[in-house]
ZAMARGU-4260 file (C-alpha; in steps of 0.2 Angstrom, whole numbers, plus 5000, padded with zeros to 4 digits):
<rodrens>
0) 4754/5169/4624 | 4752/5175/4643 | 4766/5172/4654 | 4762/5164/4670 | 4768/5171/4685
5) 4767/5158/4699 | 4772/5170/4713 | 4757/5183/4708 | 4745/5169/4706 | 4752/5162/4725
10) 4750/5179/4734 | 4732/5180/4727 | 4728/5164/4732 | 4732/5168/4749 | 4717/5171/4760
15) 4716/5188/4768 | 4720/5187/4787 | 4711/5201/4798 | 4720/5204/4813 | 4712/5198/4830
20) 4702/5212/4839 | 4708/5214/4856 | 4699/5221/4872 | 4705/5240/4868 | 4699/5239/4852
25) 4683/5231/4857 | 4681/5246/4870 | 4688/5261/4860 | 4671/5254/4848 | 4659/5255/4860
30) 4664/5271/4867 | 4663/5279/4850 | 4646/5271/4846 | 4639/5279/4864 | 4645/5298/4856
35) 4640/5293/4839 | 4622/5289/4848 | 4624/5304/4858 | 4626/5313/4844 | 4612/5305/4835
40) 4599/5307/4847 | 4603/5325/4851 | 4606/5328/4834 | 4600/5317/4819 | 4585/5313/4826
45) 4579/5331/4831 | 4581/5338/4812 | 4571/5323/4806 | 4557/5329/4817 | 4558/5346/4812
50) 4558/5341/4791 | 4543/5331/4797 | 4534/5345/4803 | 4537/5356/4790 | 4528/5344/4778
55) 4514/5344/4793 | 4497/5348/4786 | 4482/5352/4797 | 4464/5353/4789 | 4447/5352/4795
60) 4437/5336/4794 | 4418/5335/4797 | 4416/5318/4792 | 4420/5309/4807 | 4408/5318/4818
65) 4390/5312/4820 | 4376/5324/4825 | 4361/5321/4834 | 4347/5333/4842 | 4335/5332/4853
70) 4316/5341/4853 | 4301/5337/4861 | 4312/5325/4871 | 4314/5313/4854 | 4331/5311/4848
75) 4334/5314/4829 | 4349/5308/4818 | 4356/5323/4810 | 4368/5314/4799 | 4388/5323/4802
80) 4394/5338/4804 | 4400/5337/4786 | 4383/5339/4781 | 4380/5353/4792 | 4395/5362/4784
85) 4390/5359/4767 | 4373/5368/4770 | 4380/5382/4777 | 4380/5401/4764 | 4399/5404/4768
90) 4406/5386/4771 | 4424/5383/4783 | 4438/5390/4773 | 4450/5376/4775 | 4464/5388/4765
95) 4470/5397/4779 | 4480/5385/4785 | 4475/5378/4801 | 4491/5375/4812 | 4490/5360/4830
100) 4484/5375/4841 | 4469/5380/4828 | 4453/5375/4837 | 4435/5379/4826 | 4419/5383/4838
105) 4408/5372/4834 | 4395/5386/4833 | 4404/5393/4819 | 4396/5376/4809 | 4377/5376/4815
110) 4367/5389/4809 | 4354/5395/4821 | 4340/5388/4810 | 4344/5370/4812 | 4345/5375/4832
115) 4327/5382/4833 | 4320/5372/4842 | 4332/5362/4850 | 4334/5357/4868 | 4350/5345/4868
120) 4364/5342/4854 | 4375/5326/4856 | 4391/5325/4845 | 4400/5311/4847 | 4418/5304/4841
125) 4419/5292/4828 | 4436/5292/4822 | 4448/5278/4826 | 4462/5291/4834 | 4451/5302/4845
130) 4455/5319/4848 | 4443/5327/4837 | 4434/5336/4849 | 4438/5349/4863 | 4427/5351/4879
135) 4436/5361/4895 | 4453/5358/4889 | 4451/5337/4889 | 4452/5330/4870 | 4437/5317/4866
140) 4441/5299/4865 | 4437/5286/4854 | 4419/5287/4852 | 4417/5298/4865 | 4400/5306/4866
145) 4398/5325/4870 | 4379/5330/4877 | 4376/5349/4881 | 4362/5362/4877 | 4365/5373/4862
150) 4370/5387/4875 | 4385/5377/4879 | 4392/5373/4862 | 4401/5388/4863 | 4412/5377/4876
155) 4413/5363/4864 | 4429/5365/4848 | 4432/5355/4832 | 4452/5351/4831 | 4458/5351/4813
160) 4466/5332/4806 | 4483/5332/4803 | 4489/5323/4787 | 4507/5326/4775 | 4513/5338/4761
165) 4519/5353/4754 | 4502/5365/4758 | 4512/5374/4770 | 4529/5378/4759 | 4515/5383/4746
170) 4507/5395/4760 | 4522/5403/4763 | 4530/5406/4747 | 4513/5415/4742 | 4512/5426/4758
175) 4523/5442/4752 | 4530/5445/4768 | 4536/5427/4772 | 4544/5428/4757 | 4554/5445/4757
180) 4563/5436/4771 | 4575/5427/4760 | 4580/5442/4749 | 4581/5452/4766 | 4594/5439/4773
185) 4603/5436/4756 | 4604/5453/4755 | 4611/5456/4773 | 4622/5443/4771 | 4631/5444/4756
190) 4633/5465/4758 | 4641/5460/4779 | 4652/5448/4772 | 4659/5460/4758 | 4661/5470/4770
195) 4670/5460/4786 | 4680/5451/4773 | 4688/5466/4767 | 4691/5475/4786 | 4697/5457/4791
200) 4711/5458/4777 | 4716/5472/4778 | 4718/5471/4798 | 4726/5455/4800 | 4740/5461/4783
205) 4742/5475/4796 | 4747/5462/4809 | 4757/5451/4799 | 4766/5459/4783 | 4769/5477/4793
210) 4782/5482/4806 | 4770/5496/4814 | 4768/5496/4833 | 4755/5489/4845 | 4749/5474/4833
215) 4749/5461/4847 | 4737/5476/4858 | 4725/5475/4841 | 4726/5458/4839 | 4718/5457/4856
220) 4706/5469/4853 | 4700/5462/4838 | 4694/5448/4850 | 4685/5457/4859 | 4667/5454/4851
225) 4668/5436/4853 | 4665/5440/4871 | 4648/5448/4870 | 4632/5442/4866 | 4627/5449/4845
230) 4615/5458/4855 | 4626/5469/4862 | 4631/5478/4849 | 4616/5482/4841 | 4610/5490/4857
235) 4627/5502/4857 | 4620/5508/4838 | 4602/5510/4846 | 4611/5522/4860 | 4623/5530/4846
240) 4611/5531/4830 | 4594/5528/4837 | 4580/5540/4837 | 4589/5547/4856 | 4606/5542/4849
245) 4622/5552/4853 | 4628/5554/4836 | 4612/5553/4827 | 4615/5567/4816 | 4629/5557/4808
250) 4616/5547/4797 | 4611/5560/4788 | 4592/5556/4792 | 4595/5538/4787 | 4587/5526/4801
255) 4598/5514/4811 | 4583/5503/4812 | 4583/5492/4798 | 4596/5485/4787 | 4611/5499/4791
260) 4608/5493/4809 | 4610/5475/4806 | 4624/5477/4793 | 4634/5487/4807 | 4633/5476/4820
265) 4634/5460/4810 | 4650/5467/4803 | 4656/5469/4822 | 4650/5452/4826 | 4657/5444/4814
270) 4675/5452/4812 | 4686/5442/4824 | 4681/5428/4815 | 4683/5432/4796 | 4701/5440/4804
275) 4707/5425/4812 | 4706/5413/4797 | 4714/5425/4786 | 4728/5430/4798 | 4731/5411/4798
280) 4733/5411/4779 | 4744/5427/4778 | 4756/5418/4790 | 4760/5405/4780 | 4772/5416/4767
285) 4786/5409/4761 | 4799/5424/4758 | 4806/5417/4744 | 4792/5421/4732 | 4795/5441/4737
290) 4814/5441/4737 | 4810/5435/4718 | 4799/5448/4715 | 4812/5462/4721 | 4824/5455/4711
295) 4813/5456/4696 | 4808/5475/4702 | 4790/5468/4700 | 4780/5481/4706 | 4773/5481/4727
300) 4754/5482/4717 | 4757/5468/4706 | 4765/5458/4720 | 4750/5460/4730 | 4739/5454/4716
305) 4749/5441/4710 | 4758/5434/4727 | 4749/5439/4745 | 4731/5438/4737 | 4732/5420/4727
310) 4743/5414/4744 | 4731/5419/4756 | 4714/5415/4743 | 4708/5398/4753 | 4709/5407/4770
315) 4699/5424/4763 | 4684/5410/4755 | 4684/5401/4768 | 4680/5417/4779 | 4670/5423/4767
320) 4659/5408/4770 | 4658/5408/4788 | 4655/5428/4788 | 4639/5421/4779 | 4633/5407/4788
325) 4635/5416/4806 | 4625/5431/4798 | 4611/5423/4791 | 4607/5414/4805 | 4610/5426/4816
330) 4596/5431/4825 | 4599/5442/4841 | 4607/5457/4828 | 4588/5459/4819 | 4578/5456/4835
335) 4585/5472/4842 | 4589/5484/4827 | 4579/5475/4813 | 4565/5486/4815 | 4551/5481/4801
340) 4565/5472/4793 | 4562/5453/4792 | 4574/5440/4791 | 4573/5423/4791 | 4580/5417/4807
345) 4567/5431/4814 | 4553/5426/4806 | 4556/5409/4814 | 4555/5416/4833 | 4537/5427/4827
350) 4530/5411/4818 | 4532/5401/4833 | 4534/5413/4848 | 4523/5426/4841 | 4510/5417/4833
355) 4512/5398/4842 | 4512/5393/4822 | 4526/5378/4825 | 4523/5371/4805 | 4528/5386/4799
360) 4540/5390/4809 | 4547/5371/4804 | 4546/5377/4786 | 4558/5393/4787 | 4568/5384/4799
365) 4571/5370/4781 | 4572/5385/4770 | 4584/5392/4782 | 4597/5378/4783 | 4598/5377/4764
370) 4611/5393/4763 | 4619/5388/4776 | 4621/5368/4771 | 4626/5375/4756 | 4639/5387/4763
375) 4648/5374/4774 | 4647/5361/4759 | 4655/5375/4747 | 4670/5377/4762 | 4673/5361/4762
380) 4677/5357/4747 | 4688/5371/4744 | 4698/5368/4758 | 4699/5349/4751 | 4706/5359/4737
385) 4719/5370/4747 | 4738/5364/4741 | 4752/5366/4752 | 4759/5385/4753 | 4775/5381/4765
390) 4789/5366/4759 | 4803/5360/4768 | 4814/5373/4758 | 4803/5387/4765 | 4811/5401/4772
395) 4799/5412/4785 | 4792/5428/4780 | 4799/5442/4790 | 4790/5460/4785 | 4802/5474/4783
400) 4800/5492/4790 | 4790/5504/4777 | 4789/5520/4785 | 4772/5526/4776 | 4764/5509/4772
405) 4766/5506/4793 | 4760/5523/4798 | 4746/5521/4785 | 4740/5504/4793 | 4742/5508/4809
410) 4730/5522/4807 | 4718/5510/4802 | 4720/5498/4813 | 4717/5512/4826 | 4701/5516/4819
415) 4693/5498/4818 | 4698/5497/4835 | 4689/5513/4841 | 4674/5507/4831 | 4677/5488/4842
420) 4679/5499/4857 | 4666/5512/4856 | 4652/5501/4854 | 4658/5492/4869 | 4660/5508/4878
425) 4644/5515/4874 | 4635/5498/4880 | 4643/5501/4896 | 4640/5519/4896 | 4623/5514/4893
430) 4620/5504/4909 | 4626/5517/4920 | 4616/5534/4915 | 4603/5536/4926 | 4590/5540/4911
435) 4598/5542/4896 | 4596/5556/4886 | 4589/5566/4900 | 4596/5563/4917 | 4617/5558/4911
440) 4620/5556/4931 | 4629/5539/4935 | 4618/5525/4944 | 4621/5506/4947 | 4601/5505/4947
445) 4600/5497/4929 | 4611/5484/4937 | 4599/5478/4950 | 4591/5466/4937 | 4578/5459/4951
450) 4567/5473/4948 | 4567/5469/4927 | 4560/5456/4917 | 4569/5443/4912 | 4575/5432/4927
455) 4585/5444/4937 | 4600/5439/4944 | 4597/5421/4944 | 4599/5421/4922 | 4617/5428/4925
460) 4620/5414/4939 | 4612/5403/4926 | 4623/5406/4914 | 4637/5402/4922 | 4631/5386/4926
465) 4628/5382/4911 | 4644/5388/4902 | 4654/5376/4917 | 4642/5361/4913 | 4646/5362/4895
470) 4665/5366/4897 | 4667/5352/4907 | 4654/5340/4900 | 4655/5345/4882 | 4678/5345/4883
475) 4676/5327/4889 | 4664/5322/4878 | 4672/5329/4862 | 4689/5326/4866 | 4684/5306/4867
480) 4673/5306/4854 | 4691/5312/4842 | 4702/5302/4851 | 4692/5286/4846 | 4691/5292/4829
485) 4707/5296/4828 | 4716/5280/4837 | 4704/5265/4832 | 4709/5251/4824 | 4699/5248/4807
490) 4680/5251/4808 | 4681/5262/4792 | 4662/5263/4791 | 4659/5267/4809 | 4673/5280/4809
495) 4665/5288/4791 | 4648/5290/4801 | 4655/5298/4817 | 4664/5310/4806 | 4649/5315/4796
500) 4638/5316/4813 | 4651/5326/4820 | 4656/5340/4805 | 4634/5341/4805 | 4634/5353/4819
505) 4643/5367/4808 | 4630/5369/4795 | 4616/5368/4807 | 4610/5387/4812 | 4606/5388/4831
510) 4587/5395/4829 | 4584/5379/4818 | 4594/5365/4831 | 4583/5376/4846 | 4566/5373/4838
515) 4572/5352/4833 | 4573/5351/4850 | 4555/5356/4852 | 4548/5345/4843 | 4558/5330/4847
520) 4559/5331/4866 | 4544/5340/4872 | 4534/5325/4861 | 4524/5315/4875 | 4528/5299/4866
525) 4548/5304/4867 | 4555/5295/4883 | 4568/5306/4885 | 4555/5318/4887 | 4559/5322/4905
530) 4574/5333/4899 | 4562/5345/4891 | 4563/5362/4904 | 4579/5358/4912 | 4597/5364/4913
535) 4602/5345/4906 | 4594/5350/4888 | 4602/5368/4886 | 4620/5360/4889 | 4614/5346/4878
540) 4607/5360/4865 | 4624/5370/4867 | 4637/5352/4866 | 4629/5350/4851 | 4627/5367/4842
545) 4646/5368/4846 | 4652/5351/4844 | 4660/5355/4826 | 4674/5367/4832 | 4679/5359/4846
550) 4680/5342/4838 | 4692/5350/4825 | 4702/5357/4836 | 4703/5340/4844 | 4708/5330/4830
555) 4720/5342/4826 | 4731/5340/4840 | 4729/5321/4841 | 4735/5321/4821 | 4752/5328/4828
560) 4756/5313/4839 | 4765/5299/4830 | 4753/5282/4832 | 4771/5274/4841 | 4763/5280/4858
565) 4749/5268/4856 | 4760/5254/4848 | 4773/5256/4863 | 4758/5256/4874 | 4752/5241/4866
570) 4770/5232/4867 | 4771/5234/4887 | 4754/5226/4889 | 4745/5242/4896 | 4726/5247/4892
575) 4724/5259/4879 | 4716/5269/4895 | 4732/5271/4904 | 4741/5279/4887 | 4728/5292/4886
580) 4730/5298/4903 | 4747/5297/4906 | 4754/5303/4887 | 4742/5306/4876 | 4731/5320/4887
585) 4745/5326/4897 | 4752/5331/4877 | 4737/5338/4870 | 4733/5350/4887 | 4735/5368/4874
590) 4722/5359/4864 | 4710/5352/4882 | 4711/5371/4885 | 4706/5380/4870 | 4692/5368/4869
595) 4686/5372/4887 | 4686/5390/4886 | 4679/5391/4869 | 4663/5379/4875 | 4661/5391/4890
600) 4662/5408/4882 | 4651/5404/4868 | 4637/5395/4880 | 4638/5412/4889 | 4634/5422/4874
605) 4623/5408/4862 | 4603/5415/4862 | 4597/5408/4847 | 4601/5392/4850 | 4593/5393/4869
610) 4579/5405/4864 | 4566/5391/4863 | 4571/5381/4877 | 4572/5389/4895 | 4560/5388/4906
615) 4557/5400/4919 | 4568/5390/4931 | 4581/5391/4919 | 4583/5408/4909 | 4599/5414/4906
620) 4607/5430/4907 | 4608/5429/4885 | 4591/5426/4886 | 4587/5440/4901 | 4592/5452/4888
625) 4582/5449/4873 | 4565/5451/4886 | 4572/5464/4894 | 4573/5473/4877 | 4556/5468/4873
630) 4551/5475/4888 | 4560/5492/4884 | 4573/5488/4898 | 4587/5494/4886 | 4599/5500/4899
635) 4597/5485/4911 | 4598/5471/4895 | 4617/5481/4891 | 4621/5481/4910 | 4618/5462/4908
640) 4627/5460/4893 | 4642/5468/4901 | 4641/5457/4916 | 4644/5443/4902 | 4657/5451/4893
645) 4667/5455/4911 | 4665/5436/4917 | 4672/5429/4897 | 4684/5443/4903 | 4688/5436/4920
650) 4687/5418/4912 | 4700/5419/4899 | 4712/5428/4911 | 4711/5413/4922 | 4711/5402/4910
655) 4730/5411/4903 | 4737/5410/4922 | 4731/5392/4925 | 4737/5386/4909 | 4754/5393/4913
660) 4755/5384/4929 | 4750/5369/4922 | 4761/5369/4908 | 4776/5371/4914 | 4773/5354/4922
665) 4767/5346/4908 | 4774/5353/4893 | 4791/5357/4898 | 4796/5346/4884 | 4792/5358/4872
670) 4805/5367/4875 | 4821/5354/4875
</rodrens>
């Protein structure tokens, strides 16, 4: 027999009791559904449009076309032009893919048998839609009738009907070259990231776990390319290893152009990150587990193997991942050095630029974001995995002095940095000889960027507009988007789908979030197609494409505040408002900071994501470079790309002495 227990069966009786929304709570919720909109629109919304296009299908349809021609003055029904097609020797080859821009002379279906004789031909529009014919740049309406002698049908153009499925993912996967592109970037991207992952460790064990001099000077240094545009460095290899190079003789015949080019410079493009991430996982040792190990006398080898390596294994997967999503999207490295080397992110920028072909573009930009999905998914989930290295009991590593380990390290860390600094050197070189390799005098000339393509002066001023817009814009936007996130009361759902928009912008390469924006705001039916050409949707484009980061970094500093602040708040009656900006922002200013200078060095150096978007009104100094190079301005595009690297320079300098003064106002509590 069941026991009865009345107090159970009492408190399960009782009727759940939701506490009573307030007005904070109300307004915390409807700020976070504006950013999660925000985030929708310039997001969510323009990948849909660009998975839609890609399964956009344009094929030529006669049937909707009516014929009629005119001899001896009479008028004769000649049925549709599908008729006319149908009697033709070598009928319209509807397999080669018509894209929105395709546009079939109508001459191309008439033989000149059926126009023997014929005085006037009238064609007229009898589909429901319109838009089947072109005449002088105006599209036929419903019904529309086009009359004209048979010597002006060469002005008159059949435009192909656009209907949905997978013919263009089949016409690239059988076009050999399209193709290649994905081993091409598999390839590059799995070679770079053995590569940076295993200079990244070793560099930042350098720092950490030796006592060799200078490692704060190399620390610095190894932020260095996190400064420059990705094409920067490529055009330093070009200058070094190109067919006029410096040091040309070093390859051994071996061409720069092609995959050793963009391995190179990938490699230094992608360091400071990969070294970073694992320097943060070195640095959480716990001595302990090494003191044991020299009381054992386990060997320094197997201590390495069995201790540094499994300690620091999240950190060096996690870099590995990120090495491989920034360099298979990466699109500025290939456009410079590539060469006949394809690549996915550059087949993107010839399918649409090159060839106006926006499907198929749309389709390698899909096929592009599947790697990269994947790679941020697989990241994820093994840093859901990641266990605690440090306890409470945890006593701090501190490396011990090693003669010949210290001097060994610091030998190499001396020639990574030469390799981080001569590329930079060479690029400002570069953009002083008067005409490299035969007149080596100094000039300024290649700095006087009105005489170049590519937007002169202007980009660069551009540029900084639009790294201040998205700083400022893009801080507040992100630090308020977290702060609701992290602070709101219930809403479990409406916080879950924030999250998810927000983390979205990590797995999303630039090239692919660029051409979205395409599609979904310069659409004439899109009401928001106003921003299309303007400086308002490169900072959107840019908030966006680094959203991710920033919002981390936000979150993280608001996880550190104990939740008493708001309850305190609440107790004395004030708006949730006033506790922001008198505590919780005043705390979290280190955080407001990083944030800032992050979103305004990387608007300064993003192309990809920009690449499809400016208008001639709006170039930016990013942007300059890549048409400058196209124009074989390779001197001027590395003046410019100097010019960025001293104003990052300039603005992280200012950023250290402003923070300074402003924190000892503001965080002097930190030190009590």
């Amino acid at each position: 027999m069941v026991a009865v227990n009345p107090i159970r069966n009492a408190v399960l009786a009782t009727p759940v009791i939701k506490p009573k929304l307030g007005r904070d709570d109300w307004i915390m919720r409807l700020f976070m559904a504006v950013i999660g909109l925000y985030l929708l629109i310039s997001l969510a919304l323009p990948l849909y449009a660009v998975l839609s296009k890609s399964f956009t299908v344009f094929q030529f349809s006669f049937g909707d076309i009516s014929v009629q021609l005119q001899r001896d003055g009479h008028w004769q029904d000649a049925g549709t032009l599908e008729e006319w097609v149908g009697r033709l020797s070598q009928p319209v080859n509807n397999d080669l893919a018509p894209t929105s821009l395709t546009r079939l002379p109508i001459l191309q279906t008439l033989t000149r048998r059926e126009l023997q004789g014929v005085s006037q031909v009238r064609l007229r529009d009898t589909s429901e839609t319109g838009g089947r014919l072109l005449y002088d740049a105006e599209f036929s309406k419903p019904g529309e009738i086009f009359t004209l002698e048979p010597r002006e049908l060469r002005k008159l153009f059949v435009r192909p009907v656009a209907t949905t499925g997978l013919n263009n993912y089949l016409v690239y996967f059988q076009t050999p070259a399209l193709r290649q592109s994905i081993g091409n970037s598999l390839y590059i991207a799995v070679i770079t990231t053995l590569i940076t992952v295993a200079l990244a460790f070793a560099y930042a064990y350098a720092i950490t776990r030796s006592c060799m001099p200078f490692s704060g000077a190399f620390r610095t240094i190894a932020m260095v390319p996190i400064l420059v545009p990705s094409l920067l460095p490529a055009i330093s290899l070009v200058y070094l290893f190109g067919n006029q190079g410096l040091l040309k003789g070093l390859l051994l015949g071996e061409p720069i152009y092609g995959p050793l080019g963009i391995v190179i410079a990938s490699v230094f493009f992608c360091f400071p990150h990969a070294m970073l991430i694992i320097l943060v996982a070195l640095s959480a040792a716990d001595a302990r587990l090494y003191e044991a190990a020299e009381v054992l006398r386990t060997p320094k080898s197997r201590v390495f193997w069995t201790v540094t390596v499994p300690g620091a294994s999240y950190g060096v997967i996690s870099a590995a991942f990120v090495v491989f999503s920034l360099t298979i999207t990466d699109f500025g490295v290939p456009k410079v050095i590539g060469g006949q080397f394809n690549v996915l992110a550059l087949d993107i920028y010839k399918q649409v630029v090159g060839q106006q072909n926006f499907e198929m573009g749309a389709v390698v930009s899909v096929i592009l974001l599947l790697p990269a999905i994947l790679a941020f998914a697989v990241d994820r989930f093994m840093q859901r995995r990641q266990v605690a290295l440090l306890s409470a009991r945890a006593v701090p590593l501190i490396p011990k002095p090693n003669r010949a380990l210290d001097r060994a390290l610091l030998i190499y860390c001396s020639v990574v940095a030469l390799f981080i600094l001569g590329l930079l050197a060479m690029s400002q070189l570069a953009s002083l000889i008067q005409f490299w390799p035969y007149d080596l005098s100094f000039s300024l000339r290649h700095y006087d960027f009105g005489r170049m393509d590519g937007g002169g002066w202007d980009s660069y001023f551009n540029s900084i507009r639009l790294g201040l817009y998205t700083a400022v814009i893009g801080t507040l936007i992100v630090f308020l988007g977290a702060y609701m996130v992290e602070k709101c009361k219930g809403f479990s759902h409406g916080r879950a789908g924030f999250q998810f928009l927000a983390m979205m912008p990590m797995a999303i390469p630039g090239m692919v979030l660029g051409l979205a924006y395409v599609f979904f705001f310069n659409s004439p039916h899109n009401p928001l197609n106003f921003l299309y050409g303007t400086m308002a949707i490169l900072v959107i484009c840019t908030i966006t494409h680094l959203y991710t980061v920033s919002h981390l970094t936000s979150l993280t500093a608001l996880k550190q505040l104990d939740p008493e602040f708001e309850a305190v708040g609440a107790s004395l009656k004030q708006p949730f408002y006033r506790t922001l900006s008198r505590v919780t922002t005043p705390i979290c200013l280190p955080a407001i900071f990083d944030i800032f200078i992050y979103l305004f060095v990387n608007a300064m150096t993003t192309v990809s994501a920009v690449v499809f978007l400016y208008s001639p009104d709006t170039t930016l100094a990013s942007v300059a470079m890549l048409n400058m190079d196209d124009a074989g301005d390779i001197a001027p595009a590395a003046a410019m790309g100097m010019m960025i690297f001293y104003t990052n320079v300039s603005a992280r300098l200012a950023y250290l002495g402003i923070s300074q003064l402003l924190f000892r106002s503001t965080q002097a509590w930190r030190k009590r």
